[in-house]
N, C-alpha and C positions, 0 to 999 in steps of 0.2 A: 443585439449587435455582437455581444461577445460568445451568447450560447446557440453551437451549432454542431452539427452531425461533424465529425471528424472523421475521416480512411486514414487506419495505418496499412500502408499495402494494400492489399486487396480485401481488409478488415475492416466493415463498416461499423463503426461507433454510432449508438442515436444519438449521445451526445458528447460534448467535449467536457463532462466532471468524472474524475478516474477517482477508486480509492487506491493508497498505495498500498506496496507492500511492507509489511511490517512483521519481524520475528515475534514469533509467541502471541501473535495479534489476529492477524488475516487467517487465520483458519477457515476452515469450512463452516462451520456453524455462525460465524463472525460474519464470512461474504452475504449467506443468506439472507442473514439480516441488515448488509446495508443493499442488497439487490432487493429488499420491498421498495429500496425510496433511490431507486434504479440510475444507479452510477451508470456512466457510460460504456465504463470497464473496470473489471477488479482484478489485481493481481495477488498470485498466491504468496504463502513466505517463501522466504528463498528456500531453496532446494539446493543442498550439495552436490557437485557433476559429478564427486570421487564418489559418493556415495550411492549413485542411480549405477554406475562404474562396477558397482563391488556388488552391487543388488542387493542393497540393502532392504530390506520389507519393511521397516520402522518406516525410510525416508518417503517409499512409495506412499504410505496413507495419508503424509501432506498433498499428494496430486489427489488426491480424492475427490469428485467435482460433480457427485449424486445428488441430483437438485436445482443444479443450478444453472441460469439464465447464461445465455451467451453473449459477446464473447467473453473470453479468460485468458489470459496472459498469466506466464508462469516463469515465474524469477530463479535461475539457476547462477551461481557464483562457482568461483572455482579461475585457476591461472593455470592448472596444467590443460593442454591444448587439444591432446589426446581424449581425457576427461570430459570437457565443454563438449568438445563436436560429439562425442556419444550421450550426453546429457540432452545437446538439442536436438540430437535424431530422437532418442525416448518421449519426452517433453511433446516437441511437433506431432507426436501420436495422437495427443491429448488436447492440449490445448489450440486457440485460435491464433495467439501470438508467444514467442518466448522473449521472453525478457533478460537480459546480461545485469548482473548486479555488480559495478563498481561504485558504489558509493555507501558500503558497510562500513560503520568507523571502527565496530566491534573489535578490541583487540583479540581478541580466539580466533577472529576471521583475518585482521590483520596481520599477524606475524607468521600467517604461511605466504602471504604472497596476494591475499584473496583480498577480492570488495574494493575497496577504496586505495588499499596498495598500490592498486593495478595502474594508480594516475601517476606513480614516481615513474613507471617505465613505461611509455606510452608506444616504445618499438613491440613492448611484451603484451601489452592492452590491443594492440593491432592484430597479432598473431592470435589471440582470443577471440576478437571481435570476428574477423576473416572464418575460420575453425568454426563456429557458431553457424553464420549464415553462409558456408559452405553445408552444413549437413540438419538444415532445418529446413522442415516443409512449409513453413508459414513466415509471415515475416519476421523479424526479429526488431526489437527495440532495446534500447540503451538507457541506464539509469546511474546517472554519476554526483559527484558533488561540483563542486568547483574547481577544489583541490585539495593535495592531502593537507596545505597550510595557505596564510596567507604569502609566502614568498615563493609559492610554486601556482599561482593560476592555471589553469589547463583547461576550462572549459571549454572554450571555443577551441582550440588545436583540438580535442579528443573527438568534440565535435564534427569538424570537418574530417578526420581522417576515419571517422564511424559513417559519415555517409560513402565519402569516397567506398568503404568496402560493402556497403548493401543495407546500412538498418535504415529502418522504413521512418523511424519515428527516435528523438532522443527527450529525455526528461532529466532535469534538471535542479537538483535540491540545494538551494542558495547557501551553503555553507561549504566548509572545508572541513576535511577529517576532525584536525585540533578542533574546533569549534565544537564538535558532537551537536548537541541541540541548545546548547547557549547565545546566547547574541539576537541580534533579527538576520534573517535570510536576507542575503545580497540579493536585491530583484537590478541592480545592473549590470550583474553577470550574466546572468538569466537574461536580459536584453542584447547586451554581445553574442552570446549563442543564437539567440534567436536571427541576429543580421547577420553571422557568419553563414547557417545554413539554408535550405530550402526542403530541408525535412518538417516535420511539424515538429516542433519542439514545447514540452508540458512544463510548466510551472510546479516547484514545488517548494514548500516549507512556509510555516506562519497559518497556512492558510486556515481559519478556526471559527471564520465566522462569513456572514453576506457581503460584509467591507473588504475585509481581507482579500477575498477569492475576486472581489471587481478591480482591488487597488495590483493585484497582482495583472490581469490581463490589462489593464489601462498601464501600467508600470512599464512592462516588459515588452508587449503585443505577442505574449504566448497563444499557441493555436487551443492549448487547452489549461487544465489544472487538476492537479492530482494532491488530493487530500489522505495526509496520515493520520498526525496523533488527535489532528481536528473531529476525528469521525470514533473515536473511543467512546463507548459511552453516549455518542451523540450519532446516532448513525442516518437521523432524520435529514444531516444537514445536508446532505447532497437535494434532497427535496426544496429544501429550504434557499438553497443557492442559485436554483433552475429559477425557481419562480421568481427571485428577484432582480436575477436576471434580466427574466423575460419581460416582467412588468415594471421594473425598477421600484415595488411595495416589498414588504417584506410578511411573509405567512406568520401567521400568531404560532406564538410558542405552543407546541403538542402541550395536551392537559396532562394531567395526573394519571388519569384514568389511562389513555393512550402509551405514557412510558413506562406504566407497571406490565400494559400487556406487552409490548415490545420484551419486558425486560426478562420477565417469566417465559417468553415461546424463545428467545437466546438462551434461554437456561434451559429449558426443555429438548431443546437441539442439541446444546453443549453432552446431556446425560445421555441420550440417545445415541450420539457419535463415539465417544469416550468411557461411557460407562459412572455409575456413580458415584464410585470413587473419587476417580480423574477428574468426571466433568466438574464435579461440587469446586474442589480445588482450582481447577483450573477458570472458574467463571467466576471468583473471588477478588482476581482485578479488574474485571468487567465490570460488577458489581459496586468495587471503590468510584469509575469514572460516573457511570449512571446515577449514583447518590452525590455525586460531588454537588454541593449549594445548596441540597435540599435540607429541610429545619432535623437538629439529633441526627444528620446523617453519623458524624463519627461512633455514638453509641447504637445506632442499626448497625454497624458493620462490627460494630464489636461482639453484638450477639450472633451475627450470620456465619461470621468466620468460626465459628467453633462448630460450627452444627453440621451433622455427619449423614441426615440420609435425606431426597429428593420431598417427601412429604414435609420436615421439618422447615427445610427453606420456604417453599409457595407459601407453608404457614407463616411461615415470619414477614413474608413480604406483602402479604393481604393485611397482615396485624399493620404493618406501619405502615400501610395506602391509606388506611382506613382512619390513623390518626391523624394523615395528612391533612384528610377529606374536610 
């Protein structure tokens, strides 16, 4: 009933489970690995517009998309107007959809103007959104919070005045700037949006498990759901959320054996993309969500984070499978 093929625009979804975007998360080797247990769509981290603007070569190798499954949606932030509309022309080269990120609470991102700012001035958020999908070739979508507080609501107005200018699809993350990720996600906000428009509008925040992701469509009557920090470490669970779905049973939990190998070809990708330096570093809080509940996880992580080269890790990680076993 709830899981079904979704159109943003002329973009066919097989299904309606999204992973979000997430900085320092959604990387490329990250999507790969939740596109085995085949989200409907993934979106990249945000991309900076000033910075696609400047040509910057760092920012390009976050659009990096060697490998991977279609579609892609690609999150660019940014409040200069100029910026955006040349972000989305670059971007629409590449990707299936481009994504608007007003709903970053990050103050680096906040005190230019950018991400969730964008909801104190919604004449300024128009002028973004307009500039966007005036010079994108694909459709564009919207990713906002609620509002920057609880005495500023904006959902629903940002809503309506983002379809009124062209985006295909808007999503939704139940909270307000101040909140960051404390609290539970407002899902009757998230239902207001959704009566206000006639775009599909996605469900976000909380969602971390089979309950979650169904209390959220029964909740709200979202056309879909888009999972973040639920999918860390757990990248099965969009697999896990389809089927129960579908069948209203839920899939036994992946074995041992299943989440070592998950967790080694995420680590094998991370070194391949990044280098061994980087990746090792870089796949260390990866590493933290994937051990989280398992037995000695905190002394596994104590011995992995110190270890400096690709052969040393797989060895440590077969050592503590094996004592799992």
């Amino acid at each position: 009933m709830y899981l079904k093929e979704l159109n943003i625009g002329n973009v066919k979804c097989k299904n309606n489970i999204f992973l979000a975007p997430m900085a320092g998360i959604t990387d490329l080797p990250f999507r790969l690995i939740c596109e085995k247990f085949e989200p409907g769509l993934v979106v990249t981290e945000m991309v900076s517009s000033k910075a696609l603007l400047y040509n910057d070569e760092k920012t390009k190798t976050l659009l990096k998309v060697d490998g991977e499954k279609r579609p892609i949606s690609m999150q660019i932030f940014g409040s200069d107007e100029e910026a955006m509309a040349y972000g989305a022309k670059y971007v629409s080269n590449i990707a299936d959809v481009v994504d608007i990120n007003m709903g970053c609470p990050a103050p680096k991102v906040t005190k230019n103007g950018d991400g969730s700012k964008l909801l104190t001035d919604l004449e300024k958020a128009g002028k973004v959104i307009e500039a966007v999908v005036k010079n994108s070739k694909v459709p564009v979508t919207l990713k906002i919070r609620t509002g920057w507080d609880k005495e500023h609501i904006v959902a629903t107005e940002i809503a309506k005045i983002a379809e009124s200018l062209g985006v295909s699809a808007i999503a939704v993350h139940g909270r307000t700037r101040d909140e960051y990720y404390s609290g539970k996600a407002d899902l009757e906000e998230i239902r207001k949006v959704k009566e206000a428009v006639n775009i599909p509008v996605i469900g976000n925040g909380d969602i971390v498990d089979e309950e979650s992701a169904k209390s959220m469509f029964e909740k709200t009557g979202v056309d879909g759901i888009m999972i973040g920090r639920g999918a860390i470490g757990n990248p099965w669970i969009f697999q896990k959320i389809k089927y129960f779905l579908k069948t209203g049973a839920k899939m036994p939990d992946v074995s041992l054996e299943e989440r070592f190998s998950i967790i080694k070809e995420h680590f094998l990708i991370e070194i391949a993309e990044k280098g061994e330096y980087t990746g090792i570093r870089e796949f260390r809080k990866h590493l933290a969500y994937y051990s989280k509940g398992l037995p000695n996880a905190s002394e596994f992580r104590s011995k992995i984070n110190i270890l400096e080269s690709k052969d040393d890790v797989i060895k440590e990680l077969d050592e503590y499978l094996n004592q799992l076993l």
